[in-house]
C-alpha positions as CSV (number, residue, x, y, z in Angstrom):
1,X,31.1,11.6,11.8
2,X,30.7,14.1,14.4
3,X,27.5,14.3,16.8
4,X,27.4,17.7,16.2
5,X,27.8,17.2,12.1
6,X,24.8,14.6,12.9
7,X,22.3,16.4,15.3
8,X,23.1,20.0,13.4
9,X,21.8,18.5,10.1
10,X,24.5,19.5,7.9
11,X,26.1,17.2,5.2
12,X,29.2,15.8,5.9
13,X,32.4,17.0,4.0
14,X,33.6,13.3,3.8
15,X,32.2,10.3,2.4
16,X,30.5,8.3,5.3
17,X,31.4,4.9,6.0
18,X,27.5,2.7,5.2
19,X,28.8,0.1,8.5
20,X,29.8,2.6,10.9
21,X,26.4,5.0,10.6
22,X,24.6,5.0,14.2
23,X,21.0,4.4,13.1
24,X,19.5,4.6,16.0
25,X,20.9,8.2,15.9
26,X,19.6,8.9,12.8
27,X,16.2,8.0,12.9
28,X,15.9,9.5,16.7
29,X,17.3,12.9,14.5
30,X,14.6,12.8,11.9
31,X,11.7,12.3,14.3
32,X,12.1,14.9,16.6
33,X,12.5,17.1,13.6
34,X,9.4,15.6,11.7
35,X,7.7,16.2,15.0
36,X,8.3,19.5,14.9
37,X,7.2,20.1,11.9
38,X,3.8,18.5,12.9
39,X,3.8,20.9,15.9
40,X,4.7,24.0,13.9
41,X,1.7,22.8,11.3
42,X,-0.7,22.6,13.9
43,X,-0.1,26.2,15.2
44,X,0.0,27.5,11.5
45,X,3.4,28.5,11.8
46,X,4.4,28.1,8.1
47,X,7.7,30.0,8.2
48,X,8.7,27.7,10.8
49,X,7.6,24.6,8.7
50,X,9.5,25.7,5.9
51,X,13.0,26.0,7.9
52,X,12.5,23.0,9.9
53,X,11.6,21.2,5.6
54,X,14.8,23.1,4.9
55,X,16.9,21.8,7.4
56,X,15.8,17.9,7.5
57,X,16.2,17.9,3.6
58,X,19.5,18.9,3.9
59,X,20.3,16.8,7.3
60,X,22.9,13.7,7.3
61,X,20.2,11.2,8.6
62,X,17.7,12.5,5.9
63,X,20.1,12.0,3.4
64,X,20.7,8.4,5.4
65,X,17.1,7.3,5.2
66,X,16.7,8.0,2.6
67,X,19.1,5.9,1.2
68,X,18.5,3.0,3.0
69,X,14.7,3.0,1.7
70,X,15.8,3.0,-1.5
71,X,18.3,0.9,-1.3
72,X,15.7,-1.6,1.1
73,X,12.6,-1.7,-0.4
74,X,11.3,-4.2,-3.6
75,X,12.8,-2.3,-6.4
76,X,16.1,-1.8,-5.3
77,X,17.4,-4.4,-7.6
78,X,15.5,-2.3,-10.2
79,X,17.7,0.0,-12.3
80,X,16.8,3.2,-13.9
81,X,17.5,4.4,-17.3
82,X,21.1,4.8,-16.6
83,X,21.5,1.6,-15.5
84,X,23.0,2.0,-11.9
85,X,22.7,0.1,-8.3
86,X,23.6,0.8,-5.2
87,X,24.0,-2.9,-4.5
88,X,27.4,-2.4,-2.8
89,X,28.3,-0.4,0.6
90,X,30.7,1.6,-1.5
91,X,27.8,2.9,-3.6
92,X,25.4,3.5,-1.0
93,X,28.1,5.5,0.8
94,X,29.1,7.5,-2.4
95,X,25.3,8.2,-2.8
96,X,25.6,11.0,0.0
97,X,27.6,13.1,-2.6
98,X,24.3,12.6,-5.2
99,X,21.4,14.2,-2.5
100,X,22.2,18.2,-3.1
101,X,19.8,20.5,-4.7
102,X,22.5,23.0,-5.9
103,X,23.0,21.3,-9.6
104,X,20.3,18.9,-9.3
105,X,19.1,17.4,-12.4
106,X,16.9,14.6,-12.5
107,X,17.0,12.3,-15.7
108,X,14.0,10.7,-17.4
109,X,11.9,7.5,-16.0
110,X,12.3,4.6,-17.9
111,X,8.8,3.5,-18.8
112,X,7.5,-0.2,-18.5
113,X,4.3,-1.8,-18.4
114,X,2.2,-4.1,-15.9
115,X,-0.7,-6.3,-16.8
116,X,-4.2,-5.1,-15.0
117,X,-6.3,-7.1,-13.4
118,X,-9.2,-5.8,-16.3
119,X,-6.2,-7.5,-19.5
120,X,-4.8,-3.9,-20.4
121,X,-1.8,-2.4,-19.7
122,X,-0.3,0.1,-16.7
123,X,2.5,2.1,-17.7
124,X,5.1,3.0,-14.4
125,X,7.8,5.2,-14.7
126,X,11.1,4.0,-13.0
127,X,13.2,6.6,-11.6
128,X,17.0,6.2,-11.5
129,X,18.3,5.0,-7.5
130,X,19.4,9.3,-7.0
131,X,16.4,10.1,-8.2
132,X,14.6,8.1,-5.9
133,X,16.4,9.0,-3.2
134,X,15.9,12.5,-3.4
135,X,12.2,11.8,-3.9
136,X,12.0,10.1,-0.8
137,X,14.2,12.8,1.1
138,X,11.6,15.4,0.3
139,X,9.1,13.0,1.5
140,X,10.7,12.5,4.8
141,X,9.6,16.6,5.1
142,X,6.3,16.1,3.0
143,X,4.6,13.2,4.4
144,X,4.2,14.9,8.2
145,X,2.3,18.1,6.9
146,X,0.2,15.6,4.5
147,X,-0.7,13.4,7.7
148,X,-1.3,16.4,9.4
149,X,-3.8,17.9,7.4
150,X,-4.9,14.5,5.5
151,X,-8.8,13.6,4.7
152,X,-10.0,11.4,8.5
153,X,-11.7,8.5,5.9
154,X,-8.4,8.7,3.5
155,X,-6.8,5.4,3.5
156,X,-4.6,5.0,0.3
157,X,-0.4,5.0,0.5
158,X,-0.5,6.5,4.2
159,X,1.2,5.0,7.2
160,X,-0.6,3.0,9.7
161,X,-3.2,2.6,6.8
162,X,-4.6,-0.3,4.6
163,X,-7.4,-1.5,2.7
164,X,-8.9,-3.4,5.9
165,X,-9.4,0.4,7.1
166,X,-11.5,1.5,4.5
167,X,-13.4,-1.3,3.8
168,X,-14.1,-1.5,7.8
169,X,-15.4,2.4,7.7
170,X,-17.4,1.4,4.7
171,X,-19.3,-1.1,7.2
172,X,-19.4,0.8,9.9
173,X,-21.3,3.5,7.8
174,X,-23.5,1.1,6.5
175,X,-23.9,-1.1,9.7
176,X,-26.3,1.8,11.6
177,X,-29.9,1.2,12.1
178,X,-30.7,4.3,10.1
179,X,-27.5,4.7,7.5
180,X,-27.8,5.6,3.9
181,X,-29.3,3.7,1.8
182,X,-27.4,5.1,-1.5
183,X,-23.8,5.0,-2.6
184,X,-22.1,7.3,-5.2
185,X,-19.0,5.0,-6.7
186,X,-16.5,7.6,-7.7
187,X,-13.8,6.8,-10.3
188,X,-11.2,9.0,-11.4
189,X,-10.6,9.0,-15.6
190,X,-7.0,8.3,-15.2
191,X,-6.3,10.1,-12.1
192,X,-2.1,9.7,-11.7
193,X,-1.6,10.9,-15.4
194,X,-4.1,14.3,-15.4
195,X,-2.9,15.5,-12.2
196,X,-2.2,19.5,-13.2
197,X,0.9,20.6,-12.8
198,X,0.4,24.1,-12.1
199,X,-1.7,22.8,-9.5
200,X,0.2,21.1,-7.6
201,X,3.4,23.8,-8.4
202,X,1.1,26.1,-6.0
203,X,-0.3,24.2,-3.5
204,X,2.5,21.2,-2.6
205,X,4.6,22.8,0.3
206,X,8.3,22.0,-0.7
207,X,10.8,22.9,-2.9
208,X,9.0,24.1,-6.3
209,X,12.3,24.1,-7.8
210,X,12.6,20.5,-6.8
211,X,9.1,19.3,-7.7
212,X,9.2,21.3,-11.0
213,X,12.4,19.2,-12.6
214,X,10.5,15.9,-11.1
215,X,7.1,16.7,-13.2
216,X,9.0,17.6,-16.4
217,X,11.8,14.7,-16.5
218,X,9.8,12.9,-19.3
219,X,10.2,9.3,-19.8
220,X,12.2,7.3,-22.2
221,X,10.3,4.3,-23.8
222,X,12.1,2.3,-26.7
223,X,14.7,4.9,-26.6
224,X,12.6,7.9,-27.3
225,X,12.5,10.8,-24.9
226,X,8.8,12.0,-24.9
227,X,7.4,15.2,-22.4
228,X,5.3,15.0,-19.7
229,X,2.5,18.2,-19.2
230,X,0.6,16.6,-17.0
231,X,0.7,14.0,-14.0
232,X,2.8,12.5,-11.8
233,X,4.1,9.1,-13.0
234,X,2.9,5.9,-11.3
235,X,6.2,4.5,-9.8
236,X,8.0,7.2,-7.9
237,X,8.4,7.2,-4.4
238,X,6.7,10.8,-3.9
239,X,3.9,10.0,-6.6
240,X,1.5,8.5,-4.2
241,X,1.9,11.2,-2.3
242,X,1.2,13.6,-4.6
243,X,-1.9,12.1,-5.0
244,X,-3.1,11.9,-2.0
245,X,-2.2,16.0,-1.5
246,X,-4.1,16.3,-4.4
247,X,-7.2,14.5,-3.7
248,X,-7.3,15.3,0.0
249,X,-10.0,18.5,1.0
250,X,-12.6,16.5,-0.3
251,X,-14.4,15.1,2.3
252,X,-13.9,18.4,3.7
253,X,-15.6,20.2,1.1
254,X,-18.4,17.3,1.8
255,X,-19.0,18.5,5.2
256,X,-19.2,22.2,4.6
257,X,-21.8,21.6,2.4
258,X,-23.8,18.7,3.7
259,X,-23.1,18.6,7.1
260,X,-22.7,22.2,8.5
261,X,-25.2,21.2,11.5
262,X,-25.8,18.2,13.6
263,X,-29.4,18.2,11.3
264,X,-28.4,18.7,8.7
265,X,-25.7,15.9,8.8
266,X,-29.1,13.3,10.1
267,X,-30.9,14.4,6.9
268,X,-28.0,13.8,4.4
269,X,-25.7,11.5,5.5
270,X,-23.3,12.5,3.3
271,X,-19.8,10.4,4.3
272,X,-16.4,10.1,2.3
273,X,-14.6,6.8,2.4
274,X,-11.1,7.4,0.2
275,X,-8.3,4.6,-1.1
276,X,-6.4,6.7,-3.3
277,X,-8.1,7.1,-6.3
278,X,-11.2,4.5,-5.6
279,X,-14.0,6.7,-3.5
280,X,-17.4,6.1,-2.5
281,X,-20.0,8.7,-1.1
282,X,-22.8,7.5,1.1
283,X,-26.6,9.9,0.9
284,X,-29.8,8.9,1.9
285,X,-31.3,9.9,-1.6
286,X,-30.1,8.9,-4.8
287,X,-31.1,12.7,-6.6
288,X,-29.3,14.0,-3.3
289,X,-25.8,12.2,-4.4
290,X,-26.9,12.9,-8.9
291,X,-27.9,16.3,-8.5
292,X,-25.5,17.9,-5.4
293,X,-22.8,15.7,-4.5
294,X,-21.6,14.8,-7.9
295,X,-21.4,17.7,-9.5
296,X,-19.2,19.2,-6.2
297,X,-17.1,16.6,-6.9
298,X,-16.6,17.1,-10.3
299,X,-16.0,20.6,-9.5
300,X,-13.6,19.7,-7.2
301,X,-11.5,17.9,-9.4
302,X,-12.0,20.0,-12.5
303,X,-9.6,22.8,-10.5
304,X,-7.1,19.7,-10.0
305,X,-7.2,18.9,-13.7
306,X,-9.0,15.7,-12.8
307,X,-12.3,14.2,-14.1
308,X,-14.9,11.5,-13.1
309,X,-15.2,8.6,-15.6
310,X,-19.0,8.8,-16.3
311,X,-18.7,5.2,-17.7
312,X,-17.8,4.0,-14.6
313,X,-19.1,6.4,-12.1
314,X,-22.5,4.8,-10.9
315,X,-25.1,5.8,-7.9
316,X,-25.9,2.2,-5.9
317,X,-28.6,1.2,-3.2
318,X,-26.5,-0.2,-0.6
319,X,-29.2,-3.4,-0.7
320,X,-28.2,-4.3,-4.4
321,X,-24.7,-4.6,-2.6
322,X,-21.8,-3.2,-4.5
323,X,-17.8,-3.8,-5.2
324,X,-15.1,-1.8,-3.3
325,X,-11.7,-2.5,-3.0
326,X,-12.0,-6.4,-4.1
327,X,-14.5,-7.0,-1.8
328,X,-18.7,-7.0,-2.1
329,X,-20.4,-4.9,0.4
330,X,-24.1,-5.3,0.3
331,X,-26.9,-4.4,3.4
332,X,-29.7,-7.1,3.5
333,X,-33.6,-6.2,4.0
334,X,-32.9,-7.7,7.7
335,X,-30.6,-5.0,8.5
336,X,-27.1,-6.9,8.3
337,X,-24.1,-5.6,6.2
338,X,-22.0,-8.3,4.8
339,X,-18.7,-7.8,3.0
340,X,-17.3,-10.9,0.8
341,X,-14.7,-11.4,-1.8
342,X,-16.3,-9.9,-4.7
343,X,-16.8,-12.3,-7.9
344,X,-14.4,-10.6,-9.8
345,X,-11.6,-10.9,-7.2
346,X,-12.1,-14.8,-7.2
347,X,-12.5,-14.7,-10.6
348,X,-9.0,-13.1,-10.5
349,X,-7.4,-15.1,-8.5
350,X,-8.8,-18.9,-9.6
351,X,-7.3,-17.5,-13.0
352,X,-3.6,-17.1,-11.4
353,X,-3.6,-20.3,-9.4
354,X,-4.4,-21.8,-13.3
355,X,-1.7,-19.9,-14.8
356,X,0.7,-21.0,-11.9
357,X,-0.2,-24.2,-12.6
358,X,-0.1,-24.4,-16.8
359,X,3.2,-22.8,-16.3
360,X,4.6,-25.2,-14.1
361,X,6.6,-26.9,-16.4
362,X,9.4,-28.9,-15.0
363,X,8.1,-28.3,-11.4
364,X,8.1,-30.9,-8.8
365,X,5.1,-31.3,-7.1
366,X,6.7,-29.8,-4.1
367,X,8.4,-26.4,-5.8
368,X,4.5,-26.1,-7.5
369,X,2.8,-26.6,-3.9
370,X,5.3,-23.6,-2.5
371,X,4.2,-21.2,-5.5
372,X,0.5,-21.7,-4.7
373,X,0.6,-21.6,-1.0
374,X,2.2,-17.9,-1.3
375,X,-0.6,-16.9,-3.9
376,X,-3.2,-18.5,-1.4
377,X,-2.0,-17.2,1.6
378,X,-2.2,-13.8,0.2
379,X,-5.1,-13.7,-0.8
380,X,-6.4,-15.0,2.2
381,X,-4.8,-13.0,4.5
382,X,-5.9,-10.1,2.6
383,X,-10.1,-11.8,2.5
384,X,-10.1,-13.2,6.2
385,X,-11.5,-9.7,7.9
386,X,-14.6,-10.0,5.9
387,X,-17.5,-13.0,5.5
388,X,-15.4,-15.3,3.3
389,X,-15.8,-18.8,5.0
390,X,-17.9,-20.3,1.9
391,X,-16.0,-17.9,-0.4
392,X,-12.9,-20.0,1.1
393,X,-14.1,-23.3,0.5
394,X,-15.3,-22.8,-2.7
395,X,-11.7,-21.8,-4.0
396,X,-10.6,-24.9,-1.9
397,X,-12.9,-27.0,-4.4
398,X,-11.4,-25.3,-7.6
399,X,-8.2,-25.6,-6.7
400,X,-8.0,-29.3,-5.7
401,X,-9.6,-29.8,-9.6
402,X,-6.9,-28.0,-10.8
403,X,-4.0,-29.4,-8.9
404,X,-5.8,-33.0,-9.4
405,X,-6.0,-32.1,-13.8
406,X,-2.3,-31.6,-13.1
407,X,-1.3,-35.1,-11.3
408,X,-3.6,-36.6,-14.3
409,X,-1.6,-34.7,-17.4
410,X,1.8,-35.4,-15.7
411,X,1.2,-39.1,-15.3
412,X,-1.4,-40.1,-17.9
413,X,-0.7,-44.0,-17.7
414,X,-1.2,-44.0,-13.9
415,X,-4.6,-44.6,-12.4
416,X,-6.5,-42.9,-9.9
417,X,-5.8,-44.9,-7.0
418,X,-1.9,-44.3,-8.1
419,X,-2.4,-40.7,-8.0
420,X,-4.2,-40.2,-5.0
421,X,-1.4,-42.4,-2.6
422,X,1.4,-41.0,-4.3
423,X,-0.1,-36.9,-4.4
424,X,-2.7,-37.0,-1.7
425,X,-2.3,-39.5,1.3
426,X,-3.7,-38.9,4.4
427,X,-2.3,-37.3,6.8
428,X,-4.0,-37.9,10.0
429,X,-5.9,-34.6,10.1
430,X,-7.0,-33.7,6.6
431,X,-7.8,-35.8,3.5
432,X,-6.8,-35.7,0.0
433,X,-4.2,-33.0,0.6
434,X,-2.2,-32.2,-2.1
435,X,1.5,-33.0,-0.9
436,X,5.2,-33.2,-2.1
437,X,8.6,-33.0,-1.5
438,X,10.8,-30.0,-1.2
439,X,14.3,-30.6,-1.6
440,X,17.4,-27.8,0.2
441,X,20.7,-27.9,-1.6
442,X,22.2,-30.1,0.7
443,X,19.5,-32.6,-0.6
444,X,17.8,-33.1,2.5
445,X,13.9,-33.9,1.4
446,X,10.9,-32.2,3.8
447,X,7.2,-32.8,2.7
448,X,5.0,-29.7,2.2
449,X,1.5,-30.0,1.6
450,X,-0.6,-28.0,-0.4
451,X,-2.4,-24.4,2.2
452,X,-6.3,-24.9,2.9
453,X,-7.9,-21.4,2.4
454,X,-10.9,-22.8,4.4
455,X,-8.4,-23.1,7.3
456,X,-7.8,-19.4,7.9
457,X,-9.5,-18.0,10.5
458,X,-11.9,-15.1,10.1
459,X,-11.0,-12.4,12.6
460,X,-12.4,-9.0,13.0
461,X,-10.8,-6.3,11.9
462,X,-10.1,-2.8,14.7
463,X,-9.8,0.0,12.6
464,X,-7.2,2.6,13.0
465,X,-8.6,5.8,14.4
466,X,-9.1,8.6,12.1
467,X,-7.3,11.0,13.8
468,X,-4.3,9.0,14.3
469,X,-0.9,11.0,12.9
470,X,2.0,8.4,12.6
471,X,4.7,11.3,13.0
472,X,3.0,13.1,16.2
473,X,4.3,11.7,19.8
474,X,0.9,12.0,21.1
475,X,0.2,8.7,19.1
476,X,3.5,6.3,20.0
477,X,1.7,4.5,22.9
478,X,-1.4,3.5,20.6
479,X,0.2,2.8,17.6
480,X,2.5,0.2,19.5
481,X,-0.5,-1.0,21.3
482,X,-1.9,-1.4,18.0
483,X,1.4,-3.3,16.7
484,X,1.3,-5.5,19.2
485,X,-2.4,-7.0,18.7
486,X,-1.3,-7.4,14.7
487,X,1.2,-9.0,16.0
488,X,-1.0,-11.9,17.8
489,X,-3.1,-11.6,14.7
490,X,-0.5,-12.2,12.3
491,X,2.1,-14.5,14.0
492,X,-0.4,-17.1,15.3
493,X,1.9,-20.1,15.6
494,X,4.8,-18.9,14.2
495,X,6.5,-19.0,17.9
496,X,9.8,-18.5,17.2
497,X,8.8,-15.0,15.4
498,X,7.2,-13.8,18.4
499,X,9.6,-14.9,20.6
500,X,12.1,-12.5,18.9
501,X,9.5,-10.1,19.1
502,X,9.2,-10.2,22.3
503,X,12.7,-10.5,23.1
504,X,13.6,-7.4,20.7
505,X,11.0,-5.5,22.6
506,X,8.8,-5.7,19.1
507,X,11.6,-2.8,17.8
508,X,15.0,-3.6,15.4
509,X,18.1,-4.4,17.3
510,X,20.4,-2.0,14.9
511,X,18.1,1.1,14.3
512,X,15.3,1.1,17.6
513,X,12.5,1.8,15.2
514,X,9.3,-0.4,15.9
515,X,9.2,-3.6,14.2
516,X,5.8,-3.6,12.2
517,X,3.8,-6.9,10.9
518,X,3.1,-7.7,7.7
519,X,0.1,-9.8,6.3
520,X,2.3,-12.6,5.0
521,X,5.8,-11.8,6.3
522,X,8.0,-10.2,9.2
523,X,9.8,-6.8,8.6
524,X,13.4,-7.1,8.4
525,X,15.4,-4.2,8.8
526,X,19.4,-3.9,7.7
């Protein structure tokens, strides 16, 4: 492969070797172009935007990426309906030939279903691996106009962006001496499956060609092909996406008609907070937020095919406290804004640690211990930016009942005393710690004892700035600033991590791109 074949963006005649591709090529390709097309948005030079779309979808290292995300991230061991990995470097190399347009022809989604939180059902639709890979090459051209002209207080699916975000604007709104005292809840009557397709045929900038084949594939469930008119299925790579593109001119809208003067924005107080689908509103009045603000949002999703669920769609005073993203928000008559797991999400999550535990079966104490430290730790790490230090301990509490109802059922001729010096000796440091033994392959015992919620540290949260675009240069110095202090945050000692962070420069050896920090686990690239 040619430097010239690479930097020109046109696909290679020959079947590239997976081993030999230069990554750090590639990805330096595909940013420069992205940030063009970021530049070219921001001057409203559309023609341009199109031919620089035009030439990165058609690019070797667009066609690389977006292989390797495919072939990288969770579902890659998930087949579509036509059964087919790329598991192999063979196949991931032969799946250059599959990323044209000319005689594209995406197949049906093979439909599954997911257990909600709430006991029903959530159907996702799984695209085959091409699919998904052409998906997420339009996406590499998509996602920079989407950042570029994305809601500020949008915080679902988008780089750089999480829950903690949304949940710490929600505070900061609430946290002034004078901030509304009313909160409009916004939910969206089945928001990913009502999406209008003519809609989003006129106003998604890419291929409509492209997008038009991905909207009607269909789905196959229990070997029945069945239409789709409407929506984008939950499961593809470019459905989030879609969302978001749809959803986004809201808080816009907001402004223009609630905040078109400095005044005018003291008397209202009218303030979007977006994850995806899950919206609140802030006002000062709660017929201000019933009689304007809803029915501009209902209009504003009507044109989008898209309703508000009136069931669930409720106006709140921000002292009765309210749920938002698995967390409690509530303003007390002092003043203070508190934000705690909400009941529901322990609720939740006691009833999975039980279910862990009833379907332990043949588990050694040890193997059981390492299932509920990952569901613990998740939890945690996703709870420890709000007010959850009792919230903590009481799970602590629960879960030593269960964990003690277990030692009792598997040993019912053994006393107490028994029990607790064979499941819970001390330690040193901590008491009654549930503890076992976890065994390699090599047979080679280590103990492991049983993660203390109560023990996480509560940490404030630094929200991302709103303005912040992932794919414009302007940002690369505060983003990896902003990597590195997750980095402290996250890797607290864990020092050999962050020594190879350190050494690495916090970026991957193979491909240069920056090396980002997950809540329970490093990113590993290749």
């Amino acid at each position: 492969m040619s430097a010239a074949e690479m930097l020109a963006g046109a696909a290679p005649e020959r079947t590239p070797d997976w081993h030999s591709i230069d990554w750090k090529k590639v990805w330096r390709t595909v940013r420069r172009l992205q940030a063009r097309i970021v530049k070219a948005v921001a001057e409203g030079r559309w023609n341009k935007v199109k031919a620089l779309v035009y030439l990165l979808t058609r690019s070797f290292g667009g066609r690389a990426l977006a292989i390797l995300r495919v072939v990288s991230n969770s579902g890659a061991k998930t087949p579509g309906v036509d059964g087919i990995l790329w598991n192999t470097p063979e196949a991931k190399s032969a799946a250059f030939r599959t990323l044209r347009r000319h005689g594209y022809r995406p197949q049906p989604l093979r439909r599954v279903f997911i257990p909600k939180s709430n006991g029903n059902r959530r159907g996702l639709g799984i695209p085959t691996m091409a699919d998904r890979a052409m998906q997420a090459l339009h996406l590499l051209g998509l996602d920079p106009i989407a950042e570029s002209q994305a809601d500020g207080h949008s915080y679902g699916f988008r780089r750089e962006r999480r829950c903690a975000d949304a949940l710490a604007q929600t505070h900061l709104l609430l946290s002034h001496r004078h901030g509304p005292g009313w909160i409009l809840e916004g939910d969206i009557k089945a928001c990913f499956d009502r999406i209008s397709h003519e809609w989003l045929l006129t106003h998604v900038p890419m291929d409509r060609q492209v997008l038009g084949k991905w909207l009607r594939a269909g789905f196959l469930e229990e070997h029945a092909w069945f239409a789709t008119t409407e929506g984008t299925p939950q499961g593809g790579i470019v459905s989030p996406a879609l969302a978001n593109w749809t959803l986004d001119g809201l808080q816009r809208l907001l402004a223009e008609h609630f905040a078109k003067t400095p005044k005018q924005q003291r008397m209202n107080k009218v303030h979007l907070v977006r994850y995806a689908d899950d919206f609140l509103i802030t006002g000062t009045s709660k017929e201000l937020l019933r009689d304007q603000v809803q029915p501009l949002v209902a209009h504003f999703l009507k044109g989008r095919g898209l309703e508000l669920s009136h069931e669930k769609t409720r106006i709140t005073h921000v002292e009765e406290g309210f749920d938002f993203l698995g967390q409690n928000v509530r303003r007390y008559r002092c003043g203070k804004v508190l934000t705690k797991p909400s009941s529901h999400s322990v609720k939740t999550f006691l009833s999975k640690i039980q279910e862990t535990i009833d379907n332990s079966g043949s588990l050694t104490a040890g193997e059981l211990i390492q299932r509920l430290n990952q569901q613990i730790k998740g939890w945690t790490m996703y709870h420890r930016y709000a007010a959850s230090k009792r919230t903590f301990t009481y799970v602590d509490h629960r879960i030593f009942q269960m964990v003690w109802r277990w030692c009792r059922r598997r040993h019912p001729k053994k006393g107490r005393r028994w029990i607790m010096t064979s499941y819970f000796p001390p330690d040193g440091h901590r008491h009654w710690v549930f503890t076992g033994m976890l065994w390699n392959q090599n047979g080679q015992g280590r103990p492991i004892q049983l993660m203390a919620a109560a023990q996480v540290r509560i940490i404030r949260y630094v929200k991302i700035r709103s303005a912040v675009n992932p794919y414009d240069p302007k940002w690369e110095l505060y983003l990896e600033a902003r990597w590195g202090w997750q980095l402290t945050q996250t890797l607290a000692g864990r020092s050999r991590i962050e020594y190879l962070w350190k050494e690495q420069e916090g970026r991957c050896g193979v491909c240069g791109q920056p090396l980002q920090i997950a809540e329970d686990d490093c990113q590993i690239h290749h």
